[in-house]
Structure formats: structure tokens, C-alpha cells
C-alpha positions, 0 to 999 in steps of 0.5 A, a space after each residue: 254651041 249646045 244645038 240651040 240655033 234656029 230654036 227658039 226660046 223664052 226668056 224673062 228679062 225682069 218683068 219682061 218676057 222675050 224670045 231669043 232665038 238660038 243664035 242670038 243666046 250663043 252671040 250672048 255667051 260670046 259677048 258674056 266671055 269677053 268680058 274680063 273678069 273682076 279679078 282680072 281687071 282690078 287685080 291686076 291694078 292692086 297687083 301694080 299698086 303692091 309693086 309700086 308701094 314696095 318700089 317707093 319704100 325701098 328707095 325712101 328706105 335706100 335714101 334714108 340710109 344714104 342719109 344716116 351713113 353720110 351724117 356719121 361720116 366726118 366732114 370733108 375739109 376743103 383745104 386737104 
């Protein structure tokens, strides 16, 4: 805390004009400092996104190619 508790202080809330005492300033920055962040909310989601597109990619990627080797493979006879 920066020394402000049992102080008191003005602030202007829009058109509104208020007086927070020290206390309640440093319950405000405590509660500011939960909050995530931007980038740590919708970050972390596009970070989930990338992986899972890449994820999808690759195995319509493995699958199409499966698909490619065992088109060019002769067929299997069933009388051998």
C-alpha cells in the first residue's frame, strides 16, 4: 500500500464526485489485479484454436494420403 489507509481522498466518477478513503483504494487495485488480463483470457483461447486447427490439418492431411497410397496399391485378389 502506498501509506493512504485511514486518508482520505476525492475522486470523480464521470459527473460524480466521491470520496474513497484509503482502504477502500487499496480493495480497488486488489480487485484491479484479479482481473485477467486481455491477453491472458483470449490468448490463451486463440492459442487452443492454432493447435487445434493444426491438429485437424494434419490428420485430414495423414488421412488424405492413406487415401492416395492405397488408391495406387493394386487390389487385393480374394482367391490368392
Amino acid at each position: 500500500m502506498d501509506g493512504m489507509v485511514g486518508h482520505r481522498r476525492d475522486q470523480t466518477i464521470g459527473h460524480v464526485r466521491t470520496k474513497y478513503s484509503g482502504l477502500q483504494t487499496a480493495v480497488d487495485r486488489g480487485r484491479d489485479r484479479a482481473q485477467p488480463s486481455w491477453v491472458e483470457v483470449h490468448g490463451l483461447c486463440m492459442l487452443a484454436r492454432v493447435v487445434c486447427c493444426y491438429v485437424a490439418l494434419e490428420f485430414s492431411a495423414a488421412g488424405r494420403s492413406q487415401t492416395t497410397r492405397a488408391s495406387m496399391q493394386s487390389p487385393l485378389s480374394l482367391c490368392s
